[in-house]
C-alpha positions in Angstrom: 0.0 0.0 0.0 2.4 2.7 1.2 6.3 1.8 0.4 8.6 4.6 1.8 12.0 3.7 0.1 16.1 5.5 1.3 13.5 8.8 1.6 15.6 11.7 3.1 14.8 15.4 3.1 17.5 18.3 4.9 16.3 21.8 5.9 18.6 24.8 6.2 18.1 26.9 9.5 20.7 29.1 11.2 22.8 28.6 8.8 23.6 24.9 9.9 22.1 21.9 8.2 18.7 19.8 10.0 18.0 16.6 8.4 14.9 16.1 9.5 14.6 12.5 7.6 17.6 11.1 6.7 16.8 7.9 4.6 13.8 6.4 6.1 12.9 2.9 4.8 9.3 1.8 5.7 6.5 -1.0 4.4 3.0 -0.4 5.1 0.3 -2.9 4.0 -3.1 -1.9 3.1 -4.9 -1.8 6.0 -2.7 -1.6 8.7 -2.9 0.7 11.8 0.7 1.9 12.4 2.0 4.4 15.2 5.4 6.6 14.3 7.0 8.0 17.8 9.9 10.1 18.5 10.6 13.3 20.8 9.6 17.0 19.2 12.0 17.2 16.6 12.8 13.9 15.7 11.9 14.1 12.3 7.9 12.5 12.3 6.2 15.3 11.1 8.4 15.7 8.2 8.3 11.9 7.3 3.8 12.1 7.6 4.3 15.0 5.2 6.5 13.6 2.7 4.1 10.4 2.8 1.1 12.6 2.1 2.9 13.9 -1.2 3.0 16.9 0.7 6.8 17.8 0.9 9.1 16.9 -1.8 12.0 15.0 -0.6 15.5 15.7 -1.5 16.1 12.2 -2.4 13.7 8.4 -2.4 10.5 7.9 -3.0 7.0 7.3 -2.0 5.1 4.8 -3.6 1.3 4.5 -2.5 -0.9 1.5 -4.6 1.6 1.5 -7.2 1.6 4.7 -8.1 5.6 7.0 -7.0 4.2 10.3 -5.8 7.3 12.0 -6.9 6.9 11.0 -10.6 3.9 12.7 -11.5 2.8 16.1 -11.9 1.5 18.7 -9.5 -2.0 18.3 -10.7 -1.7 14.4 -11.2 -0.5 14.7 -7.7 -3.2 17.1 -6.4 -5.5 14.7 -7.8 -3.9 11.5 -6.4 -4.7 13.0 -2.9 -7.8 14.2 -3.1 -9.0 10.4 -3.7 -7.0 8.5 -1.7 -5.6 10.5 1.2 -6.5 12.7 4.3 -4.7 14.1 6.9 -5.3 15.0 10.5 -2.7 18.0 11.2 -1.9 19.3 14.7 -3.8 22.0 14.6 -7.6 22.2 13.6 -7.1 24.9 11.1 -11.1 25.4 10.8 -12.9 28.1 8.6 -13.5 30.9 11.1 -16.7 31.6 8.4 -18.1 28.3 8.4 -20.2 26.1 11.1 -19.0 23.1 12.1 -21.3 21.3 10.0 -20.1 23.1 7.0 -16.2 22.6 7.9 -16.9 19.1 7.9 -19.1 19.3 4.2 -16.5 21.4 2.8 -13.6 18.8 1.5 -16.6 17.1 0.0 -17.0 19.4 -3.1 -13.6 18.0 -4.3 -13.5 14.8 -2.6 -15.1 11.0 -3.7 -18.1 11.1 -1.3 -21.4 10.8 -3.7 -23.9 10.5 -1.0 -26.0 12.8 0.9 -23.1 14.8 2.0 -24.9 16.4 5.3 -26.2 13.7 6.7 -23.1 12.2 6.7 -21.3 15.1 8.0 -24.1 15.7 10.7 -23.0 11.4 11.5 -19.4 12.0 11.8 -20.0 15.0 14.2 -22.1 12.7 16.2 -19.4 10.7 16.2 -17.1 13.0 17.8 -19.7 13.9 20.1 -20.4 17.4 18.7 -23.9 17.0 17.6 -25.1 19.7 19.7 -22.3 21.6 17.7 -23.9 21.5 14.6 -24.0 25.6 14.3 -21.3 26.5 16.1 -18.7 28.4 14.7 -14.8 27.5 15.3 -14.7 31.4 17.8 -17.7 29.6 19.7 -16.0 25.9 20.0 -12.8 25.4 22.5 -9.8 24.0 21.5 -10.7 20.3 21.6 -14.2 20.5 20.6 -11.9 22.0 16.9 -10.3 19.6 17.1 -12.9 17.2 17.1 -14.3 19.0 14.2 -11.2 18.5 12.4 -11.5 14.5 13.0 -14.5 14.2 11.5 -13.4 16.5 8.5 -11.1 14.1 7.8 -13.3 11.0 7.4 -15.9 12.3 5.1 -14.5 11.7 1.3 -14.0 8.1 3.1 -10.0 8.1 2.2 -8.3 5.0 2.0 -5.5 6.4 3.7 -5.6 8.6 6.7 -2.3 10.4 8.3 -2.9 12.0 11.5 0.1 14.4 13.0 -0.7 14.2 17.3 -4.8 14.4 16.5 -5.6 13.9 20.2 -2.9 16.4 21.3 -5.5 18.8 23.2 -7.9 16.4 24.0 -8.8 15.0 28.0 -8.2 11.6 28.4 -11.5 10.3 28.1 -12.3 12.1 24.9 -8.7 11.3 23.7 -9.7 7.3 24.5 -13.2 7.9 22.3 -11.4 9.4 19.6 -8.8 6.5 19.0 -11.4 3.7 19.6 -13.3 5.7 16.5 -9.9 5.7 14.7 -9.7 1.8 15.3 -13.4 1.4 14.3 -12.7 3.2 11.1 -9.4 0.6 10.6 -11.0 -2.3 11.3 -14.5 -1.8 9.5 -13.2 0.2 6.7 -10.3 -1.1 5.5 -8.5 2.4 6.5 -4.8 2.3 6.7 -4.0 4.8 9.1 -0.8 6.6 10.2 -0.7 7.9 13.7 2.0 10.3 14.6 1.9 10.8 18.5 3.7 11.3 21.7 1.5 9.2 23.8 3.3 5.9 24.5 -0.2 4.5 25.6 -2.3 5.3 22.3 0.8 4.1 20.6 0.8 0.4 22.6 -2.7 0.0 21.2 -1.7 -0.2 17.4 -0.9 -2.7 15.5 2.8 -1.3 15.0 5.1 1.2 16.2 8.0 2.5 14.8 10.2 5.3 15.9 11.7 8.4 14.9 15.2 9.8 16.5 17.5 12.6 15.4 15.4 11.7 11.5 16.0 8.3 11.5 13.3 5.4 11.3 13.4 2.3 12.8 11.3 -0.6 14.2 10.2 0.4 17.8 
């Protein structure tokens, strides 16, 4: 499904050189619920975003179902993600204009979701425990309740892929427990392969797999 192959990508900053990823190797099958951990600054951000097609890397490749992200063009590219991939980031980055219900609707105008798109956005708030949200604008919500938001946002083209960067990072334990037994549900009913980056040693211990992340380089936890 995803095959992450001598992938390395180096940043400039104070003059000195970071690299962030310095020729990760990584197999993930269709399907599989995988954790990546590491310290702040260890390099996992970096590798969810140059799996996502989202960062170009300075050298490797990325090969999801076949298809290296790094050999087609922008629009090819553009299109590649819109069907296949979502992404969880770390912070909600919600439509300050928009309801909840209508941050959640919005990534179906360009995504693969053919059905009644609000009822299935008004299900995925449930979901998340926001259905009493449903009007609420991103000013009126706290930070976790966005976040929330921004977790059902990401399920509602159904991707087949889903790469979430610390998406219970502001949550209380109890929600942050909900949340990843949804994520699991999701896995295990859908078929989703999901990529969890996270500092949380316990949400890690309850995937499948865990790698790990140090000074940019990948190994098997």
């Amino acid at each position: 499904m995803i095959e992450v192959r001598n992938i390395s990508k180096t940043y400039q900053a104070g003059g000195q050189s970071v690299h962030a990823v310095n020729s990760a190797n990584l197999h993930i099958e269709k399907g599989e619920f995988l954790s990546i951990v590491g310290h702040s600054g260890s390099g996992k951000t970096t590798l969810l975003s140059l799996m996502g097609g989202l960062t170009r890397p300075d050298s490797g490749t990325v090969v999801i179902d076949g298809v290296d992200l790094w050999r087609i063009d922008d629009n090819e590219l553009s299109g590649f993600r819109n069907r296949k991939i979502n992404f969880i980031y770390q912070f909600a980055s919600l439509i300050p204009t928009l309801t909840s219900l209508e941050n959640v609707m919005l990534p179906s105008a360009f995504g693969n979701w053919s059905g009644n798109t609000e009822e299935r956005a008004r299900e995925l708030l449930g979901l998340v425990g926001l259905s009493d949200k449903l009007n609420s604008y991103p000013s009126e919500l706290s930070g976790g309740q966005q976040r929330r938001v921004a977790i059902a946002r990401a399920f509602i083209n159904e991707p087949e892929v889903l790469l979430a960067d610390e998406p219970t990072g502001d949550l209380d334990e109890d929600t942050e427990g909900e949340i990843f037994d949804l994520f699991k549900r999701f896995n295990e009913e859908k078929g989703l392969t999901f990529v969890l980056v996270t500092h949380s040693r316990e949400l890690a211990g309850r995937t499948k797999r865990q790698v790990r992340m140090t000074n940019g380089i990948l190994s098997e936890n």
